[in-house]
C-alpha positions in Angstrom: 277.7 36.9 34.9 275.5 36.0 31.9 274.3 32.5 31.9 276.5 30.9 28.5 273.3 29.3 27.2 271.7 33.1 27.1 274.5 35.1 25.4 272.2 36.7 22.5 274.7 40.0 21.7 276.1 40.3 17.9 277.9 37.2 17.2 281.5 36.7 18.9 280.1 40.1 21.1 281.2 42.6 18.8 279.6 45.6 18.0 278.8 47.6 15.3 278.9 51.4 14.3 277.6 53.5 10.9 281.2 55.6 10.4 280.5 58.8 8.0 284.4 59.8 8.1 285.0 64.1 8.9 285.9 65.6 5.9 287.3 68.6 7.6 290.5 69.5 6.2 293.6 69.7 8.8 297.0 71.8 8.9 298.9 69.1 6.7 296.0 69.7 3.8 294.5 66.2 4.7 290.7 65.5 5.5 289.8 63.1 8.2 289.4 61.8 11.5 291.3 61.9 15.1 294.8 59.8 15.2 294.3 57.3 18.6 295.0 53.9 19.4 293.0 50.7 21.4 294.4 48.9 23.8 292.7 46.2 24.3 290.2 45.8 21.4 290.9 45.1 17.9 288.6 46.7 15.0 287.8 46.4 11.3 286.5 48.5 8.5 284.4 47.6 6.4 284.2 50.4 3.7 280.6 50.8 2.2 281.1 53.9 0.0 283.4 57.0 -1.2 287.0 56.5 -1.3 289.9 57.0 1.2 292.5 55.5 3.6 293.9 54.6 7.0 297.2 55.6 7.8 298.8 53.2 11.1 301.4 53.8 13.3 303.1 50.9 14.9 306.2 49.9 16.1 307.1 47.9 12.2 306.6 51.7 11.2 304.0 53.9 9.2 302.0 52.6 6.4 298.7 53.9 4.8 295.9 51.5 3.7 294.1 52.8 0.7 290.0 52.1 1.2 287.6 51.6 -1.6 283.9 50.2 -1.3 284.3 46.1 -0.7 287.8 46.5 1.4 287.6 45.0 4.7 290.3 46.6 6.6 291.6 45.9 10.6 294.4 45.8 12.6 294.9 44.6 16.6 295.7 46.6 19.4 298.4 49.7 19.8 297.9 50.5 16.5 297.7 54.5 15.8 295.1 54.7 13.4 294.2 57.8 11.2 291.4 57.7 8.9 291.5 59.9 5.6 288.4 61.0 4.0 289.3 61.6 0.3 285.4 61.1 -1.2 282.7 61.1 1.2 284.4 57.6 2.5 281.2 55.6 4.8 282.8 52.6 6.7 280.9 49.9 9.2 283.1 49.5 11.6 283.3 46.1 14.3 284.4 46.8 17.0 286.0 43.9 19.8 284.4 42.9 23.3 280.9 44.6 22.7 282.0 47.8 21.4 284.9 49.1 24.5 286.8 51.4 21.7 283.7 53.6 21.8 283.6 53.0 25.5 286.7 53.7 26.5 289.4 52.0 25.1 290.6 54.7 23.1 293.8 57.0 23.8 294.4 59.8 21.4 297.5 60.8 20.2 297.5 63.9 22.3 301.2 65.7 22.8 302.9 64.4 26.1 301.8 67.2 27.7 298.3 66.5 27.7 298.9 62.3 28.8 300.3 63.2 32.5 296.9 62.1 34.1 293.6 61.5 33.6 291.9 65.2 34.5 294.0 67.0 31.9 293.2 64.3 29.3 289.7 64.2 29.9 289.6 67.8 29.8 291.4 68.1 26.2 289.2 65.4 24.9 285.7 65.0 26.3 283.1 66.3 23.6 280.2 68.5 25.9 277.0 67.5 25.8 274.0 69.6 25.8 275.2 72.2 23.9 274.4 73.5 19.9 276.0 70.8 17.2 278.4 73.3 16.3 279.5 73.8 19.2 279.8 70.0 19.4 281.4 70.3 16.5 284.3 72.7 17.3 285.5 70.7 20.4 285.9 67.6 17.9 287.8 69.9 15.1 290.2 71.1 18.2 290.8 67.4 20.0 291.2 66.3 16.4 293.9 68.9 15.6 295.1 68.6 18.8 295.8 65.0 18.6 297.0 65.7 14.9 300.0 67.7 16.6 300.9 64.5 18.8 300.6 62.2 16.2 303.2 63.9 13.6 305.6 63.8 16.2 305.5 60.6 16.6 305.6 60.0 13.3 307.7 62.1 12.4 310.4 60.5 15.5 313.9 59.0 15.0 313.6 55.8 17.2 311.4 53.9 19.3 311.9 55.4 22.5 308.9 58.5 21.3 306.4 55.7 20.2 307.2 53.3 23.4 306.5 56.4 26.2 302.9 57.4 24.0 302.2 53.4 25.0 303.5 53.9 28.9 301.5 57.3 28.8 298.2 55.6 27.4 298.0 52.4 29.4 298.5 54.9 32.9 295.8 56.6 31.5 293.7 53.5 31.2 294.7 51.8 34.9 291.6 52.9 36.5 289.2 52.2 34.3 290.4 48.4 33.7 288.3 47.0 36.3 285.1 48.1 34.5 286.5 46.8 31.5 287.5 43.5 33.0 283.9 43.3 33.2 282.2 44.5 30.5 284.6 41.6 28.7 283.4 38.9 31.0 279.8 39.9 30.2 280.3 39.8 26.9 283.4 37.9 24.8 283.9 35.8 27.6 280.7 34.8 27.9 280.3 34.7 24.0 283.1 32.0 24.0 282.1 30.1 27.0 278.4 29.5 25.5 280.1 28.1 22.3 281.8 25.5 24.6 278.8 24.5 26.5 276.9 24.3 23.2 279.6 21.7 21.6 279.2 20.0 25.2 275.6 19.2 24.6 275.8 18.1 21.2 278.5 15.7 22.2 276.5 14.2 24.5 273.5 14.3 22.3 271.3 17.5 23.4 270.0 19.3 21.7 268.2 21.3 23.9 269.8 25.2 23.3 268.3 24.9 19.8 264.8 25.1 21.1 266.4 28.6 22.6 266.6 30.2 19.4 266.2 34.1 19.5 265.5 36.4 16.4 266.5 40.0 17.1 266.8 43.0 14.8 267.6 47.1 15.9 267.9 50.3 14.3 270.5 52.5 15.6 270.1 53.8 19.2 271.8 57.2 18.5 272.0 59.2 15.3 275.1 61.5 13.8 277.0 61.1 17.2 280.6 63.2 17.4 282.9 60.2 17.6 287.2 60.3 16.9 287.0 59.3 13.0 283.2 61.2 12.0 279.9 61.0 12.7 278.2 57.5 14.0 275.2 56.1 14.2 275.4 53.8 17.0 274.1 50.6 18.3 273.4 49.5 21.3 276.5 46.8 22.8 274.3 44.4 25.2 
């Protein structure tokens, strides 16, 4: 457990990701990234360039969010999210509990088939490293099209019994990972939120003592033009 008075991670312990959103064209004519949907983490846009939108999927219904340069988009968990690239749309994106959606707590909208367990899902989705960008690069166009299929079926469902089974399927999917989440939280929003406690504690009483603490700390990105679900990332370390 990280001591409260030494939490130093982005404020609040989210993270933060460069987004440049795929402008490959899919089946329905549209441009963009790979439908999914956290279950745990919420996460905002905040659109730094080009022009698109986010279309979300939840159980009020569909709606598309148009994104411009200034918007500050973001929605909370099991929301289906698709991002729409309509002019070379950039996007920061902050993500909840030190950056879990780009660690795991992401479940695309593959068809049923593909949600029965964790080896087949891991097989449709996982990107392989060690291999030629393009290569790269095709397995993201085919999990992206892939997920596409699921995604317009539910969409595209009468009732809410399609929508409900994708959220049975996702969180099975996610049962054995939760431990190792439990703790990645702990070490970081937990821990985030407890320091902020023991910080008004010390002023109450007069001490002042965590100020003399104070850390500076700055970072470029720890990894470059990464394949993620929505477009390339430049990443940041989470700790």
């Amino acid at each position: 457990m990280v001591s409260t008075g030494e939490f130093t991670g982005l404020p609040g312990s989210v993270a933060v990701s460069h987004l440049s959103v795929y402008d490959w064209p899919a089946v329905d004519g549209v441009c963009g990234g790979t439908p999914h949907m956290h279950l745990t983490c919420s996460e905002a846009y905040v659109v730094t360039g080009g022009r698109g939108a986010v279309q979300t999927l939840t159980t009020s219904g569909y709606e598309v969010t148009p994104l411009v340069p200034g918007t500050v988009a973001w929605f909370t968990p099991g929301t289906i999210h698709r991002l729409v690239n309509e002019d070379d749309l950039r996007i920061a994106v902050l993500m909840q509990n030190s950056g879990l959606p780009e660690a795991g707590d992401a479940v695309l909208t593959l068809p049923p088939r593909y949600l029965a367990d964790p080896e087949t899902y891991t097989a449709a989705t996982r990107i392989p490293t060690g291999v030629p960008v393009e290569e790269q690069e095709r397995f993201a166009r085919t999990r992206r099209d892939l997920a596409l299929e699921g995604y317009r079926a539910l969409r595209d469902a009468d009732g809410p019994e399609a929508l409900a089974a994708f959220h049975r399927a996702a969180a099975a999917l996610v049962r054995p990972r939760l431990t190792e989440w439990r703790e990645r939280w702990r070490r970081g929003a937990e821990a985030a939120a407890a320091a902020t406690g023991e910080q008004l504690d010390r002023l109450e009483r007069g001490d002042v003592g965590h100020l003399a603490e104070a850390v500076v700390r700055a970072e470029l990105p720890s990894a470059y033009g990464k394949f993620g679900m929505c477009g390339r990332l430049d990443v940041y370390r989470a700790d």
